[in-house]
C-alpha positions as MATLAB code, in Angstrom:
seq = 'XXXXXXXXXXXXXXXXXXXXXXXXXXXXXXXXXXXXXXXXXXXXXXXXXXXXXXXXXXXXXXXXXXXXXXXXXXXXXXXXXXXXXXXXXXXXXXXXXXXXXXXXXXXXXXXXXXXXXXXXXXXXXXXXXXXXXXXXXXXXXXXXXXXXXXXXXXXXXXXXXXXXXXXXXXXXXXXXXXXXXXXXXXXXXXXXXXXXXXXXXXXXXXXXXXXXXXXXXXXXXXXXXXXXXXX';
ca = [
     -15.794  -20.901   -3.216;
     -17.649  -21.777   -6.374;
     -17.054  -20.258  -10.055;
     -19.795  -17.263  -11.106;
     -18.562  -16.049  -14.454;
     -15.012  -14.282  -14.609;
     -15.022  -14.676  -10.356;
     -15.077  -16.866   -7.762;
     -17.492  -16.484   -4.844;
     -18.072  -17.793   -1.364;
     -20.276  -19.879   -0.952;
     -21.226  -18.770    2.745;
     -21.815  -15.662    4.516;
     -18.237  -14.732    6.471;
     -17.426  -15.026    9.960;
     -14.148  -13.587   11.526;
     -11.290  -15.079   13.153;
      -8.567  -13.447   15.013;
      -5.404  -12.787   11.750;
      -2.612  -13.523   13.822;
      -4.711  -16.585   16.026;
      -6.812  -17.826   13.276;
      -8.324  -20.945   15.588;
      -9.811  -17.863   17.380;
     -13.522  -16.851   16.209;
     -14.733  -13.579   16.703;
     -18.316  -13.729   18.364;
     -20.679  -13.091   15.482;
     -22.792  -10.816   17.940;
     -20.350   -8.599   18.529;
     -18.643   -5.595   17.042;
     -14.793   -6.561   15.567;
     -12.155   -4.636   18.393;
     -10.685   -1.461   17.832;
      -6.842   -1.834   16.405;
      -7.378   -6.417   15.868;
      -6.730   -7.582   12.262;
      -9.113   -9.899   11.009;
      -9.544  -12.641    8.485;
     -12.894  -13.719    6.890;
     -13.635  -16.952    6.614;
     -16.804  -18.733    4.698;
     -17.932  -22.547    6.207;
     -21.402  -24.042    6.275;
     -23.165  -24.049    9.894;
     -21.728  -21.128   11.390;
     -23.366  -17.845   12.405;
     -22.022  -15.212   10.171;
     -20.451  -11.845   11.261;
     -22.682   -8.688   11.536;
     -22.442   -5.400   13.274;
     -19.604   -5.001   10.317;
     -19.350   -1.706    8.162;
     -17.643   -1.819    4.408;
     -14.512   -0.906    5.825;
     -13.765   -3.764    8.097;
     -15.625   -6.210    5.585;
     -13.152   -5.585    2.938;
      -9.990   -5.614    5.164;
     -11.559   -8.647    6.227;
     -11.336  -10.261    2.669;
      -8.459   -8.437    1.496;
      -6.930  -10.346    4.476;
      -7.576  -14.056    3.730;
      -6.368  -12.867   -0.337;
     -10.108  -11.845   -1.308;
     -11.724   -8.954   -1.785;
     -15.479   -8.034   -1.494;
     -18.032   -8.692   -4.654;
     -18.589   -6.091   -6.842;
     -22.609   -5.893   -6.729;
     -22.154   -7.231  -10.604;
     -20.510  -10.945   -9.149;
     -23.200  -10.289   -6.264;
     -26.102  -10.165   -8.194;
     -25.457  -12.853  -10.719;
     -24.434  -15.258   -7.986;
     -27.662  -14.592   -6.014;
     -29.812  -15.075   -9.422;
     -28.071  -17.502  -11.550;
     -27.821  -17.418  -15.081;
     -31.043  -17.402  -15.987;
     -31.190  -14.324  -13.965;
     -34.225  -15.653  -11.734;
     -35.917  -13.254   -8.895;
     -34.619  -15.174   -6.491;
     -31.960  -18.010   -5.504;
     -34.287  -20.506   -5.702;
     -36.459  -19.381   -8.809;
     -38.417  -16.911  -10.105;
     -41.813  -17.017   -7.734;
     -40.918  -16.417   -3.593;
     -41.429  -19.256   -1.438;
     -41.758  -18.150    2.276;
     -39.403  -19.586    4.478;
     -37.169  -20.568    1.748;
     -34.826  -17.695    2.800;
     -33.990  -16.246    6.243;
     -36.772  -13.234    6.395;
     -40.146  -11.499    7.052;
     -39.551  -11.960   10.716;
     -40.167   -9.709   13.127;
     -38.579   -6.361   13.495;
     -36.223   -7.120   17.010;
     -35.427   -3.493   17.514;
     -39.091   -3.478   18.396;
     -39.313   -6.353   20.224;
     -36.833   -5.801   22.584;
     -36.175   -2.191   22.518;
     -39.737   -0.665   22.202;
     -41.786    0.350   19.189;
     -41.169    4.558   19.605;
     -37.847    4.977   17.015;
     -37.294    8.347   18.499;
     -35.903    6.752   21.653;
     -33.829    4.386   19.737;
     -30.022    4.844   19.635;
     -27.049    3.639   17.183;
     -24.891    2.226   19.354;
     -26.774    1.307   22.151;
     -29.779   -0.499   19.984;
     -28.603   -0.948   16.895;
     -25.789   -2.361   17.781;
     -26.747   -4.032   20.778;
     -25.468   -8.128   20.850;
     -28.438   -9.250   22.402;
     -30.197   -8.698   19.290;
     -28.175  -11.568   17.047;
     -27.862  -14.016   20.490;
     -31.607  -14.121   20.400;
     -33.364  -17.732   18.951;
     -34.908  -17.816   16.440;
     -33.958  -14.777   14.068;
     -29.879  -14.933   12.769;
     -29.525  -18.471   11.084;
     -26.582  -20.075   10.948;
     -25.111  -20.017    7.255;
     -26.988  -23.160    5.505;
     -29.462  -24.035    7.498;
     -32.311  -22.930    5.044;
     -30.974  -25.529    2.621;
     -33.840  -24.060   -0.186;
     -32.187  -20.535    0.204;
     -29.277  -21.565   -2.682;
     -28.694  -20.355   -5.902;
     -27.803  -22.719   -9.162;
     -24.338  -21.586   -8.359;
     -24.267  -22.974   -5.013;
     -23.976  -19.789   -2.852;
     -26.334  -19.630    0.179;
     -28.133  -17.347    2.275;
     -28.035  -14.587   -0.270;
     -31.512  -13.295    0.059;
     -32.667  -12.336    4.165;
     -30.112  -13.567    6.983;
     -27.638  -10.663    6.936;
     -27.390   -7.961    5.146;
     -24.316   -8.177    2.636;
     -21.563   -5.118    1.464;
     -20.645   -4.960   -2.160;
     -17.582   -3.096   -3.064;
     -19.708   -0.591   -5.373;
     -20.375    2.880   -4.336;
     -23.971    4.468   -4.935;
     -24.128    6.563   -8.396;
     -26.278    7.112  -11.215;
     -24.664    3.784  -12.549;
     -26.255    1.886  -10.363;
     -29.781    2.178  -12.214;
     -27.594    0.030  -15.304;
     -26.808   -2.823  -12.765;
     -30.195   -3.429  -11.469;
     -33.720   -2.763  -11.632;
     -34.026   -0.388   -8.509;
     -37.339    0.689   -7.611;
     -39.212    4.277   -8.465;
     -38.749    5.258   -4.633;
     -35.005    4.617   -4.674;
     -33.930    5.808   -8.011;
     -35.038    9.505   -6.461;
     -33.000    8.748   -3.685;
     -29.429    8.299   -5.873;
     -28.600   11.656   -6.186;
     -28.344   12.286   -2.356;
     -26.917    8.905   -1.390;
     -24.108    9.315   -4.201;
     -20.680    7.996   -2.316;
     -22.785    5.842    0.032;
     -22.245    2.117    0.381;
     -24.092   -0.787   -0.954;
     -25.618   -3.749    0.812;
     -27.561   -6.278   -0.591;
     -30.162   -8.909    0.076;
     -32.027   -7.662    3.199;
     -31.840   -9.445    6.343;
     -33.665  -11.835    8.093;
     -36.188   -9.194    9.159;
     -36.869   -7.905    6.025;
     -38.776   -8.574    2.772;
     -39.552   -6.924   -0.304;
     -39.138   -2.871    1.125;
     -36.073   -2.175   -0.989;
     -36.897   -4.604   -4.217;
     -37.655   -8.018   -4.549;
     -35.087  -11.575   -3.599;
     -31.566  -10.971   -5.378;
     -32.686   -7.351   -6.130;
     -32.986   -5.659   -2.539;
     -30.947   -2.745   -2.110;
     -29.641   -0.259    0.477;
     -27.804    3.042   -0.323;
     -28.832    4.616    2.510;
     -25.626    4.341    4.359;
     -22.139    5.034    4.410;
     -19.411    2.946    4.343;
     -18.165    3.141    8.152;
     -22.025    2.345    8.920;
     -22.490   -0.819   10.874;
     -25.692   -2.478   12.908;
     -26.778   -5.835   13.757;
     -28.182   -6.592   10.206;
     -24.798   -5.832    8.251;
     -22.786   -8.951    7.118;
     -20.765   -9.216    3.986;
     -18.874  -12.380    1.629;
     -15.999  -12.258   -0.323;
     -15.130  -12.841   -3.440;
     -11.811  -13.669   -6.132;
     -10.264  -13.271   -9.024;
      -9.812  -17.106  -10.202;
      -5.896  -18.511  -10.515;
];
């Protein structure tokens, strides 16, 4: 973990491993089992966990004695002190992060969203066991904040312990589109960053936002970190 103010962060995206077996990894492309306690873990050159909603992220955390980031500890891990755009700086650099890729639900699925269906697409392993799209945490060595923390902008998507209220317009800048959206996503979850298909829809680097979702909502693009309270 790495120091970010008054908490400590991960410095990778998590992956699972079995509580009670912890030299067994849960595959990263698949959804954690019904009724199996998990621990998160954060390591350099491993695929992180998606297809995770709030609720099993923070068990997760809580755990291996974490807990998830509050999107304050998020945000200023992902910018830095000098509260830059992105990890890296203030001006984008494609290919720095994990994103702007191709849309896979397309891709492998079809490009009519009508005929597209939660668990059976969304949710769908193939997605994150296909090359070339989910990077294994580190690899994009430029996508690293000041702090040290990787992968924080594009790769997976990543749950904050905040809940969406009016508040959330004092934590971040939030675009036009989605402060008219607050009122009827109040109680949804947060996740931050975008993923590795994704670029500037929901705001721009450390800023992207989604409050479109509930907490028990989980998909291939849904990944998470942890973070502490320092000893």
């Amino acid at each position: 973990m790495t120091r970010v103010a008054k908490a400590c962060v991960d410095r990778w995206e998590a992956h699972l491993v079995h509580a009670e077996a912890p030299e067994r990894v849960h595959p990263h492309n698949q959804r954690p089992e019904a009724g199996v306690s998990y621990a998160a873990r954060s390591a350099s050159g491993a695929f992180p966990q998606a297809y995770v909603s709030r609720i099993e992220a923070r068990a997760a955390c809580e755990v291996s004695g974490k807990r998830l980031c509050t999107l304050g500890e998020w945000y200023r891990a992902c910018r830095g002190d000098k509260g830059a755009t992105f990890p890296y700086g203030w001006h984008e650099k494609r290919g720095a992060c994990n994103a702007q890729k191709p849309h896979l639900l397309g891709k492998l699925f079809g490009n009519d969203p009508r005929r597209w269906d939660y668990v059976k697409h969304f949710n769908a392993p193939e997605l994150n066991a296909t090359p070339g799209f989910l990077a294994k945490t580190g690899e994009h060595a430029e996508c690293t904040s000041p702090a040290g923390t990787f992968d924080m902008v594009g790769n997976v998507h990543e749950w904050v312990s905040d809940v969406v209220d009016r508040t959330l317009e004092q934590k971040l800048p939030l675009r036009e589109d989605i402060q008219k959206k607050l009122d009827v996503n109040t109680g949804h979850g947060i996740f931050m960053g975008g993923f590795y298909s994704t670029g500037d829809e929901h705001g721009k680097g450390c800023g992207f936002v989604t409050i479109g979702h509930e907490p028990k909502y989980h998909d291939y693009s849904t990944g998470f970190r942890c973070c502490k309270d320092p000893t």
